[in-house]
One Martini backbone bead per residue (centre of mass of N, CA, C, O) as a GRO file, in nm:
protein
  220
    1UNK     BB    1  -0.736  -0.568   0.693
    2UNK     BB    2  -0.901  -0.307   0.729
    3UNK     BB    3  -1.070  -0.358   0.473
    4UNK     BB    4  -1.164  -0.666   0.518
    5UNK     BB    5  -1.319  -0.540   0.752
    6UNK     BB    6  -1.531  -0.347   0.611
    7UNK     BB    7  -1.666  -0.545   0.402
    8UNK     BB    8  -1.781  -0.708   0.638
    9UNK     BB    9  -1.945  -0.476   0.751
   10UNK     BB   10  -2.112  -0.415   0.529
   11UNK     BB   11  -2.234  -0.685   0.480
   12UNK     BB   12  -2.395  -0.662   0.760
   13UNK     BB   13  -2.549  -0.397   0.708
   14UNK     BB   14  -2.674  -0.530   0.434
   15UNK     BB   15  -2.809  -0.795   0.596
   16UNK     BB   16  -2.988  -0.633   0.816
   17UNK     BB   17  -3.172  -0.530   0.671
   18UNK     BB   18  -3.299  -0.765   0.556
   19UNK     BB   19  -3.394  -0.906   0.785
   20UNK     BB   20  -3.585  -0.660   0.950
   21UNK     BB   21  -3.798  -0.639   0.655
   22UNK     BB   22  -3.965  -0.892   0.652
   23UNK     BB   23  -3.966  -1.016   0.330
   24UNK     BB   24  -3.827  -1.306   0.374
   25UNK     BB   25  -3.806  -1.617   0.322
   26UNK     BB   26  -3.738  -1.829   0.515
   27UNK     BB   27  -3.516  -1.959   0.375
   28UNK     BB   28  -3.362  -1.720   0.281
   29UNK     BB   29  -3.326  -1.623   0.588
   30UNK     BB   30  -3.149  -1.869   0.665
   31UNK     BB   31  -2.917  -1.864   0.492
   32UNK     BB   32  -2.867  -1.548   0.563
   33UNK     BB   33  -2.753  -1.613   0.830
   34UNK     BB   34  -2.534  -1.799   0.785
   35UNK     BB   35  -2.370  -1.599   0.655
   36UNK     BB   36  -2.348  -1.396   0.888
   37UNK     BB   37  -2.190  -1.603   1.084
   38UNK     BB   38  -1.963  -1.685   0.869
   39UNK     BB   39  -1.861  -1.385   0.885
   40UNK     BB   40  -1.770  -1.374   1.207
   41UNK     BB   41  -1.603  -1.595   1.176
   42UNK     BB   42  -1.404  -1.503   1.024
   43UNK     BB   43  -1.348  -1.242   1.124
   44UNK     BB   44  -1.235  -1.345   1.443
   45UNK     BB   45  -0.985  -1.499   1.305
   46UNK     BB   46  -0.808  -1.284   1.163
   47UNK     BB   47  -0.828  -1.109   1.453
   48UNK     BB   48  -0.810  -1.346   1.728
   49UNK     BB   49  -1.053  -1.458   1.824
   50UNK     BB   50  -1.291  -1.591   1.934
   51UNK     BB   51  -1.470  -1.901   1.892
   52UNK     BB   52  -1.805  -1.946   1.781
   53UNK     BB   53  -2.026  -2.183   1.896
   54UNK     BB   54  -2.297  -2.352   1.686
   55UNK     BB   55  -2.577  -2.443   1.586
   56UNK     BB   56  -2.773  -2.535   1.247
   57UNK     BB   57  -2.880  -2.207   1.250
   58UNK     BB   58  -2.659  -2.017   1.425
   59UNK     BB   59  -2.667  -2.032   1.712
   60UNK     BB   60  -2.559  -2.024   2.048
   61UNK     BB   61  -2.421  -2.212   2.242
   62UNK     BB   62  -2.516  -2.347   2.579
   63UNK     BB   63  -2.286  -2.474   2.808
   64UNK     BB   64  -2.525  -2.537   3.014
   65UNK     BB   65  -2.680  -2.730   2.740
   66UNK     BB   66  -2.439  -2.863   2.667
   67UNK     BB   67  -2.187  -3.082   2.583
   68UNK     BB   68  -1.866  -3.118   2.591
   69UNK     BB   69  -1.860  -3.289   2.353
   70UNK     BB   70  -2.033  -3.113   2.143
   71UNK     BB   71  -1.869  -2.863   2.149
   72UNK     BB   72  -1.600  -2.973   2.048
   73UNK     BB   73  -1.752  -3.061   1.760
   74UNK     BB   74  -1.847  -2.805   1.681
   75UNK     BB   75  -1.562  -2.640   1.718
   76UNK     BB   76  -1.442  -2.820   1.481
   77UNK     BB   77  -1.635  -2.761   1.267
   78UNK     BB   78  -1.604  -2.425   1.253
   79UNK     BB   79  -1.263  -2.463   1.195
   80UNK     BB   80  -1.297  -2.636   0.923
   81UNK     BB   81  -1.458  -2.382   0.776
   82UNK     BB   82  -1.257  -2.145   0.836
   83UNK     BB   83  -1.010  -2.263   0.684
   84UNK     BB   84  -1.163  -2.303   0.406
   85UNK     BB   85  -1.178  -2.003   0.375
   86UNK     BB   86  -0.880  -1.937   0.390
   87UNK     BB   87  -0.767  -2.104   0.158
   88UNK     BB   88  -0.965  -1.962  -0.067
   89UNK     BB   89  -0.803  -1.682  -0.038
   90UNK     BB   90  -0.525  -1.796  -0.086
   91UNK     BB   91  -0.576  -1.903  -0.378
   92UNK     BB   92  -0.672  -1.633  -0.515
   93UNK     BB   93  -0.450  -1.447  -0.477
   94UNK     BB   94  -0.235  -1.652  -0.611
   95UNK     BB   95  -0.395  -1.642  -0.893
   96UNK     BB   96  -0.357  -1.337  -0.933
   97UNK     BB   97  -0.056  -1.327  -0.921
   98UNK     BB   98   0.015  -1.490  -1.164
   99UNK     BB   99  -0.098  -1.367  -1.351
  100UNK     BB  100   0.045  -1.099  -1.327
  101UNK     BB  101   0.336  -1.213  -1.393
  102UNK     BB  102   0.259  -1.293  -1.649
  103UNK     BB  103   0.191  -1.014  -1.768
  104UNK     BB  104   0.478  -0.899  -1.727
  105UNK     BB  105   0.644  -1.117  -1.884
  106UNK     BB  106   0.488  -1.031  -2.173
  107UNK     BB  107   0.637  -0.764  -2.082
  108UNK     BB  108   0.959  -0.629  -2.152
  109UNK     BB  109   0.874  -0.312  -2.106
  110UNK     BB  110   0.907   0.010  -1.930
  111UNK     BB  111   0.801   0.372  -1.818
  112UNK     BB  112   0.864   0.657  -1.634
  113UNK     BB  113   0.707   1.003  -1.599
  114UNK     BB  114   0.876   1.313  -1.520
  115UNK     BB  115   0.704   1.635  -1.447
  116UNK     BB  116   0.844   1.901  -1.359
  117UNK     BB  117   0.737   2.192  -1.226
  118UNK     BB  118   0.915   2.277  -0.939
  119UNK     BB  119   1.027   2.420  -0.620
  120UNK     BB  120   0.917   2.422  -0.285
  121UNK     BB  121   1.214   2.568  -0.177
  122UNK     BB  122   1.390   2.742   0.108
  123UNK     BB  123   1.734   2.739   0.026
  124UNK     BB  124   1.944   3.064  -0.100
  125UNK     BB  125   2.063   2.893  -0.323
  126UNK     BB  126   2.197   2.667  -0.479
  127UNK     BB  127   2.082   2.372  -0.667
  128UNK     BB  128   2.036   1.998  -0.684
  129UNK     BB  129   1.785   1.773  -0.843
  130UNK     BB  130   1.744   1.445  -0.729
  131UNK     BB  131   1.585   1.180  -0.955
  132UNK     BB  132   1.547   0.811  -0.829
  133UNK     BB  133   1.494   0.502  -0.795
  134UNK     BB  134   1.364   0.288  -0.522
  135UNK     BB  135   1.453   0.036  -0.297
  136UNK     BB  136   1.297  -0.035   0.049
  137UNK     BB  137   1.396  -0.339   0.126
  138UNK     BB  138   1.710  -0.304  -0.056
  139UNK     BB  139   1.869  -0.061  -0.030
  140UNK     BB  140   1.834   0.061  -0.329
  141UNK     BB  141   1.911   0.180  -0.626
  142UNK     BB  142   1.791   0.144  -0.967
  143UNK     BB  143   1.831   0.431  -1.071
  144UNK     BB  144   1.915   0.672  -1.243
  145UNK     BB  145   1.981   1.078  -1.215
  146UNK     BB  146   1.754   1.315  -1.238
  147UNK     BB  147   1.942   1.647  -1.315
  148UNK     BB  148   1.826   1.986  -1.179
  149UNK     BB  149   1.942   2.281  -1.205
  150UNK     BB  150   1.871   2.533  -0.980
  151UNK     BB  151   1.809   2.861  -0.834
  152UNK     BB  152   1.786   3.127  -0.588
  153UNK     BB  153   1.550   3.234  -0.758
  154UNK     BB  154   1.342   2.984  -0.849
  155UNK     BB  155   1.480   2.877  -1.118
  156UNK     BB  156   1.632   2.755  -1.372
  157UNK     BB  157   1.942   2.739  -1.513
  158UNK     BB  158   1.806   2.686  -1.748
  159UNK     BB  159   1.571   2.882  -1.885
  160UNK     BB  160   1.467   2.692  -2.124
  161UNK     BB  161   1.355   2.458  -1.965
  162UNK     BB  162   1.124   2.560  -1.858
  163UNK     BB  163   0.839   2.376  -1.871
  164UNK     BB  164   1.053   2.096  -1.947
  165UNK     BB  165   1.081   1.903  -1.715
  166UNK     BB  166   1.167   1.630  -1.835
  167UNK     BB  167   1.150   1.235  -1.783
  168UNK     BB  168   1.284   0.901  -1.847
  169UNK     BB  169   1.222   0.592  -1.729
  170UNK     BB  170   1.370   0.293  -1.847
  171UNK     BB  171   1.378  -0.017  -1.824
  172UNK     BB  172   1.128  -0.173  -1.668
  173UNK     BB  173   1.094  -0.466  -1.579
  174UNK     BB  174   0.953  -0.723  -1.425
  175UNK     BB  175   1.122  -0.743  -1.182
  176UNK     BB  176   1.064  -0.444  -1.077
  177UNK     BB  177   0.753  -0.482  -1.065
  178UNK     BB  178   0.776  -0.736  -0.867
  179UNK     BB  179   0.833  -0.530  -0.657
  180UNK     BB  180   0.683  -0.437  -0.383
  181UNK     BB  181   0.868  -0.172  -0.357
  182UNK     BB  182   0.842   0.164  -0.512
  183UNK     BB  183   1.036   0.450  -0.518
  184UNK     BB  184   1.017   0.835  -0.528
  185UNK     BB  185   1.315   1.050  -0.541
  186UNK     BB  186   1.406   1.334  -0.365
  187UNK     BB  187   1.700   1.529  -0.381
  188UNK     BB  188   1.893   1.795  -0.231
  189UNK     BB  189   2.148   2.019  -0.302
  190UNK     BB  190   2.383   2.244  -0.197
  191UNK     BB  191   2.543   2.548  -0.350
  192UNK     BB  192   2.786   2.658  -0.176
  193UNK     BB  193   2.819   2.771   0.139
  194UNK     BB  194   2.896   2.617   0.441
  195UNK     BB  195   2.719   2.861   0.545
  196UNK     BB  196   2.464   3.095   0.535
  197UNK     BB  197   2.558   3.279   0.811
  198UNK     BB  198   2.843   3.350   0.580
  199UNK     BB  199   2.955   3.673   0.576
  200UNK     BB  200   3.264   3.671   0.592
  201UNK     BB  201   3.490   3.728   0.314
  202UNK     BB  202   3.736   3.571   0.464
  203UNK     BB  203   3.514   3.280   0.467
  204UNK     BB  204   3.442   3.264   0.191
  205UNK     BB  205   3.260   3.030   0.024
  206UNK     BB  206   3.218   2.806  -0.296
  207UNK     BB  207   3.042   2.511  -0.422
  208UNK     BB  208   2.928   2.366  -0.214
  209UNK     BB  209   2.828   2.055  -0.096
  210UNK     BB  210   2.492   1.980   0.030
  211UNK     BB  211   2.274   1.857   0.203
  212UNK     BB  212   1.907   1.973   0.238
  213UNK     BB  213   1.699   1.718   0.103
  214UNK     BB  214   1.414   1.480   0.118
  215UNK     BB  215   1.169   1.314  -0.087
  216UNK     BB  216   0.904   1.061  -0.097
  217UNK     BB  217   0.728   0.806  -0.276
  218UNK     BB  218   0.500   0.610  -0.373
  219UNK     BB  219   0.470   0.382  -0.712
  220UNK     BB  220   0.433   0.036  -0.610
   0.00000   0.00000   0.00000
């Protein structure tokens, strides 16, 4: 909404100064004043505000000068047209949408590529970094998890892979790009002691798997 408020905006900025240049003949003014009424009654129906009734120059009819009758008129007249314009907008919209979604069905399969550069977590032991794909609107992972085991000095425990960390997500049918959203997850598990500031020797533990980061982004 916040978009096509925008866009509705600059086109009235750029109809105001066309109106303002007086270069324009009196039909073409006439015309374009039209248009900018039309579209701020769109943009007041869309945001619910009060719908301004007018008579056929695009003038605001004056209450006290006007009868009762004429006003709900015009008032039938002006929400007739909002609506006519919004059902046309909800048509290409569907239009739109429906080409997509033609267009995913004849394209068999996808594949997402996803190259680790780094891990800027400060950690203090080791870790396993799991990156894959989630839908948060079904609440629930699509993809298996691509894993990088981390080293506590910031570096990949396998060293040969150091700038080579690739991973493919393939198999991504057209039902996958037709969800609303999906998320890349990055979750970070603690390898070692039950506590980082366990440093007593008797209770020194190791191995253990601790919850320890996650972080998402949308990518469709």
């Amino acid at each position: 909404m916040f978009r096509s408020v925008r866009h509705m905006i600059y086109d009235l900025i750029e109809w105001r100064s066309q109106i303002l240049s007086g270069t324009l003949p009196q039909d073409e003014l006439k015309e374009l004043k039209k248009k900018v009424t039309a579209k701020i009654d769109y943009g007041n129906r869309i945001l619910d505000l009060d719908l301004v009734v007018r008579d056929e120059d695009g003038n605001i009819l004056d209450p006290e000068q006007t009868s009762t009758i004429s006003l709900f008129r015009a008032h039938e007249i002006a929400s007739k047209q909002v609506e006519e314009r919004l059902q046309e907008e909800k048509s290409q919209k569907q239009n739109i949408d429906i080409n997509r979604q033609a267009k995913f069905a004849a394209t068999p399969s996808f594949a997402l590529f996803v190259n680790l550069k780094n891990v800027v977590c400060k950690i203090g032991e080791d870790a396993e970094v799991l990156m894959s794909l989630y839908d948060p609107l079904e609440s629930k992972f699509i993809s298996e998890n691509y894993l990088v085991r981390w080293s506590s000095c910031g570096l990949p425990k396998d060293i040969d892979r150091l700038h080579n960390l690739r991973a493919v997500f393939t198999d991504l049918g057209s039902k996958d790009l037709k969800r609303e959203k999906i998320s890349f997850v990055c979750q970070i598990v603690r390898v070692g002691r039950m506590e980082l500031r366990d440093n007593n020797t008797r209770k020194l533990t190791s191995g253990l798997r601790r919850p320890f980061g996650v972080a998402g982004n949308s990518v469709h």
